[in-house]
matplotlib code that plots the C-alpha trace (Angstrom):
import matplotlib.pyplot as plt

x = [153.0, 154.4, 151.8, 149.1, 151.0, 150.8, 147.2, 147.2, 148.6, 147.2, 143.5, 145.1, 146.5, 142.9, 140.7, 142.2, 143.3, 146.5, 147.3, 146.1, 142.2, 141.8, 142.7, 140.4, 137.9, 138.5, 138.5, 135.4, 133.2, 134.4, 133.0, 129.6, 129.5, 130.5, 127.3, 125.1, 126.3, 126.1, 122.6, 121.6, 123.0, 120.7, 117.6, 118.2, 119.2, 115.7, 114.6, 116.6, 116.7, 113.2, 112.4, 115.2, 113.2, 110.4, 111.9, 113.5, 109.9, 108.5, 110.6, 111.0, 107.5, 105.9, 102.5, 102.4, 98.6, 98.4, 95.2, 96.7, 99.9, 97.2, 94.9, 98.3, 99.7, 96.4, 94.7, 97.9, 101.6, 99.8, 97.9, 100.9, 103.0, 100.6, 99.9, 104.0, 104.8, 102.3, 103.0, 106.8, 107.5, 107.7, 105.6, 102.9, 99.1, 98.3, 100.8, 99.5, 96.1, 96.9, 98.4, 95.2, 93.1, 95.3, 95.2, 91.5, 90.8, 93.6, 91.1, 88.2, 89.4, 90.8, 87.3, 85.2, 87.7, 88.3, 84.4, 83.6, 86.4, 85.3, 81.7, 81.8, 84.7, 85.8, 82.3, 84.2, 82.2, 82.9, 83.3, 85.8, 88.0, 87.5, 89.4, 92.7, 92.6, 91.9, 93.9, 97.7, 100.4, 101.0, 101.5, 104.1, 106.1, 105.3, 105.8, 109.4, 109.9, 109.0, 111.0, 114.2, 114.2, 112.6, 113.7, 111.2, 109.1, 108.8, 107.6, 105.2, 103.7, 103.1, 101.6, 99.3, 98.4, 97.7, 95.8, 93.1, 93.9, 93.0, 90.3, 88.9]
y = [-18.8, -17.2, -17.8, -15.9, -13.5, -12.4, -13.5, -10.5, -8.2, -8.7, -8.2, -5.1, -3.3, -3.9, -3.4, -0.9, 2.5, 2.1, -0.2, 2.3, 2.1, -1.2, 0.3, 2.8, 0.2, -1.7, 1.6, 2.8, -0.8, -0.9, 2.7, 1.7, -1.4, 0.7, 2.9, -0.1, -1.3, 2.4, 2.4, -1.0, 0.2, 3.4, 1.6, -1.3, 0.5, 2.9, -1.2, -2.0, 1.3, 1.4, -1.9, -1.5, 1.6, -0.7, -3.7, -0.9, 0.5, -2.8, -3.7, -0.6, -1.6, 1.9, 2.5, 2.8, 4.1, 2.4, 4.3, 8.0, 7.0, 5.6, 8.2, 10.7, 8.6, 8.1, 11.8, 13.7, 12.2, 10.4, 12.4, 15.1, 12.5, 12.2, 15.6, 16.7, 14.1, 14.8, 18.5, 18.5, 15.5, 16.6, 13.5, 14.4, 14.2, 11.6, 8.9, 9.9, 9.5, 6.0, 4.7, 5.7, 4.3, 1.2, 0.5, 0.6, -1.6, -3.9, -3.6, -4.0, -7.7, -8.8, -7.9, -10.0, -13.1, -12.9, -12.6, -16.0, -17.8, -17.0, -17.2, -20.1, -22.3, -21.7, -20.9, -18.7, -15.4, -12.5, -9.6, -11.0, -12.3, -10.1, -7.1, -9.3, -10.4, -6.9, -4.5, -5.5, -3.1, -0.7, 1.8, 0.3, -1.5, -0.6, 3.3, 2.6, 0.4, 2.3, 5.3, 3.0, 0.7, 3.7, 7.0, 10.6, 9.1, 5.7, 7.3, 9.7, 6.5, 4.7, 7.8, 8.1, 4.2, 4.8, 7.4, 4.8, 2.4, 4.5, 6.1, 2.4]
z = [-31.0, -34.2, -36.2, -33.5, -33.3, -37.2, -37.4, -34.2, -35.8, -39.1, -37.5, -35.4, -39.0, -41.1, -38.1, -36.0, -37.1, -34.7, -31.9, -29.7, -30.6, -29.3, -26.1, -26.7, -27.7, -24.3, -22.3, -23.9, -23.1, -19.8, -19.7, -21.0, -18.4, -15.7, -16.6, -17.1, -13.6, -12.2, -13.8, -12.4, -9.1, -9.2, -10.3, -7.3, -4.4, -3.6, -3.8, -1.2, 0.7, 0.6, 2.0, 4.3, 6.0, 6.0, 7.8, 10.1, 10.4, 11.7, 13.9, 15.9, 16.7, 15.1, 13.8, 10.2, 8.8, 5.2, 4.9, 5.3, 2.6, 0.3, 0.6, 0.1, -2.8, -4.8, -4.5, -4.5, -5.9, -8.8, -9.8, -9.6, -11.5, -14.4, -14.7, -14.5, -16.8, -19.3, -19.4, -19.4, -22.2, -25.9, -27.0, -29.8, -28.5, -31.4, -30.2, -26.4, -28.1, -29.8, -26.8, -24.4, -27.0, -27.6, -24.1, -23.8, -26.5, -24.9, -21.2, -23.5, -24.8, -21.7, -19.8, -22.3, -22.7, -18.8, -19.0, -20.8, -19.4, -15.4, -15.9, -18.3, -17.8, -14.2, -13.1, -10.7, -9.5, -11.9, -9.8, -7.3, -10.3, -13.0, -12.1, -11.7, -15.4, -16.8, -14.3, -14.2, -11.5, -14.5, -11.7, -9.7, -12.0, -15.3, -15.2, -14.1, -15.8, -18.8, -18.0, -17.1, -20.5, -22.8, -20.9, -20.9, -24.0, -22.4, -19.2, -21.1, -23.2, -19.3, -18.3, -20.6, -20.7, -16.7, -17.1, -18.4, -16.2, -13.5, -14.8, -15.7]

ax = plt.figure().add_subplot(projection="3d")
ax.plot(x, y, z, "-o")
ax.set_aspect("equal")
plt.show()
């Protein structure tokens, strides 16, 4: 017990500044995994909430027109969220540029090896199966995604790859 405490103390004097910055330390990562957690939290419950309105939705036995919130969501709030995102972000138009072109090359390989493999190999019809090897939910995962892990930029960089995806 002698002998840990010493070792202790002998870590605390060359690697702390006084025996009050390891409490610091502490304090300070409990901080930053309080804001992970509180960041978590933020990104999960909408999830929740949102699929909690749904289930809520369904069971009170309402009518819900999927063709009226498509129509809304694909002729107005996307094209609203490209247009927002790509005019507020301070991201220079060559890296918007590379990533747009990036991105089509990336649909361009994934068309013509999908191509061979379904026509060829699977002898599966190519316009049914196609589009699920090329087109991935960039839209409803990976723009969040992108803006959670990579913050304004990250968003900008999805935009800009959905923007051909869409277009595509």
């Amino acid at each position: 017990l002698d002998l840990r405490s010493s070792v202790a103390s002998e870590i605390r004097s060359r690697y702390c500044a006084s025996p009050r910055s390891k409490n610091i330390d502490v304090a300070n990562a409990f901080i930053s995994e309080s804001g992970m957690t509180a960041g978590l939290f933020a990104i999960v419950v909408p999830v929740f909430l949102t699929a909690a309105i749904g289930f809520a939705w369904e069971r009170s036995g309402r009518v819900f027109d999927t063709d009226f919130v498509t129509g809304i969501v694909l002729t107005i709030a996307t094209p609203c969220l490209v247009f927002s995102s790509l005019t507020r972000l301070d991201v220079p138009l060559e890296t918007l540029g590379a990533i747009a072109g990036s991105y089509l090359a990336v649909l361009v390989v994934l068309g013509l090896a999908g191509a061979v493999v379904i026509r060829s190999a699977l002898k599966l019809s190519l316009p049914s199966y196609l589009p699920t090897v090329m087109f991935g939910n960039l839209g409803n995962m990976g723009i969040p995604l992108a803006f959670f892990a990579f913050g304004d930029e990250g968003l900008a960089l999805a935009v800009a790859a959905f923007s051909v995806h869409s277009v595509a």
